[in-house]
N, C-alpha and C positions, 0 to 999 in steps of 0.2 A: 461641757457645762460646768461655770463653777458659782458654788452660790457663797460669799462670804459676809458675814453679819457682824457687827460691831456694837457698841455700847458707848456714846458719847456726847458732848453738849454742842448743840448748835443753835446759834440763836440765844443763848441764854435758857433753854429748854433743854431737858435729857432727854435724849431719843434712843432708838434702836435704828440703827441703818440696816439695809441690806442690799447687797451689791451684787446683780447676779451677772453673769455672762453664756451667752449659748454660741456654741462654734461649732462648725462642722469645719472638714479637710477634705480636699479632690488629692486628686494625686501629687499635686503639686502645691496648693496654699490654702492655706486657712481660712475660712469667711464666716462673719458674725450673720447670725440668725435672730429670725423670730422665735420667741418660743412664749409658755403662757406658763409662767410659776404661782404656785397654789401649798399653801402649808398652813398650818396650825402650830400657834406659839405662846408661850407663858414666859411672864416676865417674875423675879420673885425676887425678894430683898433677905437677906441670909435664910434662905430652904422655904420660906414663907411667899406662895406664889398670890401676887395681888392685881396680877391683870392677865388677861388669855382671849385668845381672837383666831382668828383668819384674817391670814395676807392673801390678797392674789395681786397680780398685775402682769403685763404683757410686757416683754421685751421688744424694741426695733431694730429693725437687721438694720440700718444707717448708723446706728451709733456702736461704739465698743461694747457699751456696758448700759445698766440700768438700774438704780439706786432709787429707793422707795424708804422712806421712813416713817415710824411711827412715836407719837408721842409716850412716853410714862413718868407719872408722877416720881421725883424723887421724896423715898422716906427716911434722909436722913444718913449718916454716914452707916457706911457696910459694904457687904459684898453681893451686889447686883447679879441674876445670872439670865441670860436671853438664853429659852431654847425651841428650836424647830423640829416638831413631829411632823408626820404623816404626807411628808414632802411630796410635790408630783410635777414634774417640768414636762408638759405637752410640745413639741417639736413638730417639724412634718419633715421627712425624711423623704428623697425620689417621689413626693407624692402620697405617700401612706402618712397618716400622723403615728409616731412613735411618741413612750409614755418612759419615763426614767420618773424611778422613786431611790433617791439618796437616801444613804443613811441621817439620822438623826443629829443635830447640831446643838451645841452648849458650849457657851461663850461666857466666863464670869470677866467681872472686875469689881475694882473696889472704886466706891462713889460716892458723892454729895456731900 
């Protein structure tokens, strides 16, 4: 599983992307999976957090990956920082659902 997040403009809007990937391995190859990713995120413009939510969305085993974004206001030039608490990527493994909780993610850049 790997989850990577970004900070950048699309559309002429600032977004947060985030690009997750779920793979499993047989003995011999790789194959993208379903899985269901679920976090809590604060967006915050130099230390000052001014947006917070809950992401969820489902990945599909047809595609590599799966990118989901959200919009945030920019306030102006500084240092942006996206970060993900309380991560939780649901999978089904042989049958059983398994439960992976990543550590914590915090992504800055300088914007607007």
């Amino acid at each position: 599983m790997k989850v990577e997040p970004c900070l950048k403009t699309q559309s002429g809007n600032t977004v947060a992307l985030v690009d997750v990937t779920c793979e499993s391995r047989s003995l011999i190859l790789w194959s993208t999976d379903e899985c269901l990713f679920e976090s809590k995120y604060t967006v915050s413009k130099d230390g000052e957090v001014f947006q917070e939510g809950t992401m969820n969305f489902r990945s599909l085993p047809k595609y590599d990956r799966v990118q989901t974004w959200m919009r945030y206001e920019c306030r102006g030039p500084g240092t942006y920082t996206l970060t993900f608490t309380d991560m939780k990527v649901t999978f089904s493994f042989w049958g059983d659902l398994e439960e992976l909780h990543p550590k914590n993610i915090t992504i800055s850049d300088t914007g607007c």
